[in-house]
C-alpha positions as CSV (number, residue, x, y, z in Angstrom):
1,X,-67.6,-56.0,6.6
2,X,-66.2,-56.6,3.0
3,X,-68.8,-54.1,1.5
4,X,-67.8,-51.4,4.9
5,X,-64.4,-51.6,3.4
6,X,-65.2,-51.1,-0.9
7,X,-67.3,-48.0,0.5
8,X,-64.2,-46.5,2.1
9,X,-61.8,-47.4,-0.6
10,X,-64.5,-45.5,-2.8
11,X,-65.0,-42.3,-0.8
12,X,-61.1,-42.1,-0.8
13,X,-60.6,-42.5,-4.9
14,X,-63.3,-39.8,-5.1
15,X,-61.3,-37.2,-2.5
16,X,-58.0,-38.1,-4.5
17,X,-59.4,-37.1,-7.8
18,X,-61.6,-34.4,-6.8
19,X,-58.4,-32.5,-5.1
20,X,-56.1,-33.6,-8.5
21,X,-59.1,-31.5,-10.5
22,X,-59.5,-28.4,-8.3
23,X,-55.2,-28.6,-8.4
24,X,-55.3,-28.2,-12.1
25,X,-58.2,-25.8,-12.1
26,X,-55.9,-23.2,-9.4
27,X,-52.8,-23.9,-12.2
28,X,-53.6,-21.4,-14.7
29,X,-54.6,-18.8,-11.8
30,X,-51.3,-19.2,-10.0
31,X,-49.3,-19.0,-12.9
32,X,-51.2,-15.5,-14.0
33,X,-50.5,-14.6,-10.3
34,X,-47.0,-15.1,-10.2
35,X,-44.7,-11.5,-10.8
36,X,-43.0,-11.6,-13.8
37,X,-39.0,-10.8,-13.3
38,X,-38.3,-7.6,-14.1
39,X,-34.6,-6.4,-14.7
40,X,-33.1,-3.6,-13.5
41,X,-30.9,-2.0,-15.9
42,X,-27.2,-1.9,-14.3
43,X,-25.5,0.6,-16.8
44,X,-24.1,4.1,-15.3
45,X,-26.9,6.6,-15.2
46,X,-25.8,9.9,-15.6
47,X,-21.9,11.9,-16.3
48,X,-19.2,9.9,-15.1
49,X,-16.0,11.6,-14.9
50,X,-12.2,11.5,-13.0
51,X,-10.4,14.5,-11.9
52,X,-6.6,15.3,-10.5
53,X,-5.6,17.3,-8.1
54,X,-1.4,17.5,-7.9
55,X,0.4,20.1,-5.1
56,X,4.3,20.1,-5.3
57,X,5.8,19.9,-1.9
58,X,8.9,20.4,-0.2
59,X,10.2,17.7,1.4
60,X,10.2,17.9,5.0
61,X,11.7,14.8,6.4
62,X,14.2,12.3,5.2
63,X,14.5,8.3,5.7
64,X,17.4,7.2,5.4
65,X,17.9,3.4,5.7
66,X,21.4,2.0,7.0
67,X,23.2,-0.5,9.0
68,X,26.0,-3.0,10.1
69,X,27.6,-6.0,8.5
70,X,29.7,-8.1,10.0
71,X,31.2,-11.8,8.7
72,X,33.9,-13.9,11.1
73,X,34.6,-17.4,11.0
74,X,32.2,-17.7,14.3
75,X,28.7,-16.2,15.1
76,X,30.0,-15.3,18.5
77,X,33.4,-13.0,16.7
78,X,31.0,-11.7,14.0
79,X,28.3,-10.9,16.5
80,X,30.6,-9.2,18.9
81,X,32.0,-7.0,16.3
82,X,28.5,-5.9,14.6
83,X,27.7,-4.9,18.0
84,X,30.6,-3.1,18.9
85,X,29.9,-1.1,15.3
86,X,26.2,-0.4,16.2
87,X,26.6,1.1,19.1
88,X,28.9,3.4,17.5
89,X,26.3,4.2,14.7
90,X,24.0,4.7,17.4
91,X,25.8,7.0,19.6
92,X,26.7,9.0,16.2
93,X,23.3,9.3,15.1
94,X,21.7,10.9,18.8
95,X,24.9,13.1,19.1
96,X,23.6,13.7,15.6
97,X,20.9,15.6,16.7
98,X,18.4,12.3,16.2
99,X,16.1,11.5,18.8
100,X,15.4,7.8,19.7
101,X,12.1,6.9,18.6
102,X,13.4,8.1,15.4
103,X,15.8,5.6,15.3
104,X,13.7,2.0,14.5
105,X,15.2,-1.7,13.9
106,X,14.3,-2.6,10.8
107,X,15.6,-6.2,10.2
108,X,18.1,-8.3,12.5
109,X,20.1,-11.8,11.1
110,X,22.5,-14.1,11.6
111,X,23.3,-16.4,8.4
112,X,25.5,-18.9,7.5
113,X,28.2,-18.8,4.9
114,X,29.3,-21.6,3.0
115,X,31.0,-22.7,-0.7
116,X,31.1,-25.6,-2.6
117,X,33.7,-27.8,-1.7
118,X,34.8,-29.7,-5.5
119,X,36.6,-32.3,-3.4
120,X,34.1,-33.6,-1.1
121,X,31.3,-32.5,-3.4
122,X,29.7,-30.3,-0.7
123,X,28.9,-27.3,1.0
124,X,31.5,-26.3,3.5
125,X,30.8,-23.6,6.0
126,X,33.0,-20.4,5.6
127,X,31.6,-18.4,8.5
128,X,28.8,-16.8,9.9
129,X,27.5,-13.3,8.7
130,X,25.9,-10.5,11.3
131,X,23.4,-8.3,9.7
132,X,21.6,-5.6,11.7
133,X,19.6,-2.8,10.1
134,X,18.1,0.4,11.0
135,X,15.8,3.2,9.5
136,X,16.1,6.4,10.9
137,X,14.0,9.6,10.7
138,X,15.8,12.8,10.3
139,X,13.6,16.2,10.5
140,X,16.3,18.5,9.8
141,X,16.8,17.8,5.8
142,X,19.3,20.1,5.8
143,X,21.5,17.7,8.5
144,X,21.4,14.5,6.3
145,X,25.1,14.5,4.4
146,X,26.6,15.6,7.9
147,X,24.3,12.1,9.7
148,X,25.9,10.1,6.6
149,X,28.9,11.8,7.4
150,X,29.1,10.7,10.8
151,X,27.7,7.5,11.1
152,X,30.2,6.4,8.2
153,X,33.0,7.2,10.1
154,X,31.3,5.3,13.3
155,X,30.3,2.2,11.4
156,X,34.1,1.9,9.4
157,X,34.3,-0.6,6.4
158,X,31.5,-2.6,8.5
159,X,28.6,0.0,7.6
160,X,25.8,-0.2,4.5
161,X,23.7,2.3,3.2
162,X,20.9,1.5,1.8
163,X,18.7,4.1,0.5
164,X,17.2,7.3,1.8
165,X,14.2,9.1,0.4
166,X,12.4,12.3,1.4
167,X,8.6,12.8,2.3
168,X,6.4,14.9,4.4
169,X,5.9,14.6,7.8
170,X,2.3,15.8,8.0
171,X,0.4,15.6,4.2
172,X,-3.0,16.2,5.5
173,X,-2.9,20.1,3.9
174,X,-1.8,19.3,1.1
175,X,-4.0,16.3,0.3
176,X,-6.9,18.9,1.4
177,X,-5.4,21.5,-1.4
178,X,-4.8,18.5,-4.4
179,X,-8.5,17.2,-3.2
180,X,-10.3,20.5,-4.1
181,X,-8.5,21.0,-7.3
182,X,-9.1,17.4,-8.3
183,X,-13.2,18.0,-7.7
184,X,-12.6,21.3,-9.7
185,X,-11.3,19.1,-12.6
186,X,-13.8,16.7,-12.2
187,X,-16.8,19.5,-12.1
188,X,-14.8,21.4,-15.1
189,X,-14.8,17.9,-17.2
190,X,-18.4,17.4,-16.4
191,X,-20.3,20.7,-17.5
192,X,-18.1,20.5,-20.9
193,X,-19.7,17.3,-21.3
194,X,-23.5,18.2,-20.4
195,X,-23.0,21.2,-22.9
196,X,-21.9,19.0,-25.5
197,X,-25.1,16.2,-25.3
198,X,-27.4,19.5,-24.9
199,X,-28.6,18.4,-21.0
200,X,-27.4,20.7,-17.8
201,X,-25.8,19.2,-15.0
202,X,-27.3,18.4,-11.8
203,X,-25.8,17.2,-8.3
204,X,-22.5,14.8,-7.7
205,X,-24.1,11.3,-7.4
206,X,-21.2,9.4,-6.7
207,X,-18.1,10.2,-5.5
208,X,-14.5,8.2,-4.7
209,X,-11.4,9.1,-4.6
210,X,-7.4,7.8,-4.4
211,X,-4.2,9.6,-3.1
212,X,-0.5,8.9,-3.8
213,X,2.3,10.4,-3.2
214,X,5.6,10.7,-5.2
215,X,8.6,10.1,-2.3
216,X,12.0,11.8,-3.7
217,X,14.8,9.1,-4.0
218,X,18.8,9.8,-3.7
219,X,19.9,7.9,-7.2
220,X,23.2,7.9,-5.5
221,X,21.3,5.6,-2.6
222,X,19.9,2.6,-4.5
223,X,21.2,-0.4,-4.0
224,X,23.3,-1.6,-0.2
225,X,26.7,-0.9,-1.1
226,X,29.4,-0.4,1.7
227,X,30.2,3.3,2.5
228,X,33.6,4.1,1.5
229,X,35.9,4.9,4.3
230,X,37.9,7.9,2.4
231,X,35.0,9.8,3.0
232,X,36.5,13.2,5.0
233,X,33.3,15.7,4.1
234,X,29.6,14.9,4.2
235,X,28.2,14.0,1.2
236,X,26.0,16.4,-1.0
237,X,22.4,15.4,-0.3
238,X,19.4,17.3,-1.8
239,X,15.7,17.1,-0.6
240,X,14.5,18.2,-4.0
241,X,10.9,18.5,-4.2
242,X,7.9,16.1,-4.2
243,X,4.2,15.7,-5.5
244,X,1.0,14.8,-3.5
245,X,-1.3,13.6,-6.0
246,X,-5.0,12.7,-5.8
247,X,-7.4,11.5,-7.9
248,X,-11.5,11.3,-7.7
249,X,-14.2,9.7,-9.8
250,X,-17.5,11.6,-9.7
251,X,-20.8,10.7,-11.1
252,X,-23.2,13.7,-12.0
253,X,-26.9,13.2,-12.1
254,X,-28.5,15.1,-15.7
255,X,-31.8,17.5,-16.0
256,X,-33.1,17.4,-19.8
């Protein structure tokens, strides 16, 4: 039984070894079998250039962002007479001409308003402050010092104007226009270049693109300031003129 056992413990040495040599003979070959990396070059191929297309625009539409504030010792006084003011802003601004879902709630508050007592060394409350804010749409640029007009003399020494700027009410044209001159700049840009390294140009590769456009601000409308009640004509309000801009980056493939 001893000697049954050595024989076994034999035969499996000999297996061991013999599949450690035929391991170290298939080394070599697997290693000459395996791909080598190969990197792929990630630098632009080709003529890379940007264009700009710009259309001037007039202004179509006018935001104009305004609203009420009201402060009273209590919400429920300062409440009640924001309220009382709104509704007055509102009525002026549909008799106005300005239809309803043109008219949009931009920002509604109610905060507290306190100062530092030096005698108790602490804030005291001072009263409550109403804030309500609207933006409003007007399509009839030529209507917007006769709205400001009106809702100042609704809104009293409780209204605020905030800003107003003028845009376009439907760009898509004119981004279609400032897009075709901006590929014409990029295609004009591009054939300079292949005549200057000596190859001609071949077919747009690559092609992106970005838009802006340049809204017209009243200077006079920049900060919230209260609208001054001697006000007896409508202000002086011009649309002015803005700019749809649009840029593109286009890669050109090269024929030697």
């Amino acid at each position: 039984m001893k000697r049954k056992w050595l024989v076994l413990i034999a035969l499996a040495l000999v297996s061991i070894l013999a599949v450690t040599a035929l391991a170290g003979c298939a080394g070599p070959v697997a290693a000459q079998g395996t791909p080598s990396t190969v990197q792929i070059s990630q630098q632009p191929q080709g003529i890379w250039v940007s264009g700009t297309g710009e259309v001037a625009v007039t202004p179509d539409i006018a935001v104009l962002r305004l609203g009420i504030v009201a402060q009273e010792t209590t919400v429920a006084v300062a409440q009640s007479k924001a309220s009382e003011a709104m509704t007055k802003v509102m009525k002026a601004l549909t008799d106005g001409g300005i239809a309803q879902k043109d008219i949009q709630t931009g920002s509604f508050s109610i905060n507290q308003r306190t100062r530092w007592d030096d005698q108790k060394q602490m804030e005291t409350v001072t009263g409550y402050q109403v804030t309500n804010m609207v933006t409003v749409k007007i399509r009839k640029t030529d209507k917007v010092g006769d709205i400001i007009d009106s809702v100042v003399q609704a809104g009293g020494d409780l209204i605020r104007i905030n800003g107003i700027n003028f845009s376009v009410d439907d760009p898509a044209n004119y981004y279609q226009q400032a897009r075709e001159k901006a590929m014409a700049d990029a295609k004009k840009k591009a054939e300079q270049l292949a005549s200057l390294a000596g190859v001609s140009l071949g077919k747009p590769t690559y092609v992106a693109e970005g838009a802006q456009m340049s809204p017209v601000y009243s200077s006079s409308m920049g900060m919230a300031i209260p609208a001054p009640t001697i006000i007896t004509s409508a202000p002086p309000i011009s649309a002015g003129e803005t700019k749809i801009t649009l840029n593109v980056q286009v890669a050109y493939s090269v024929n030697q």
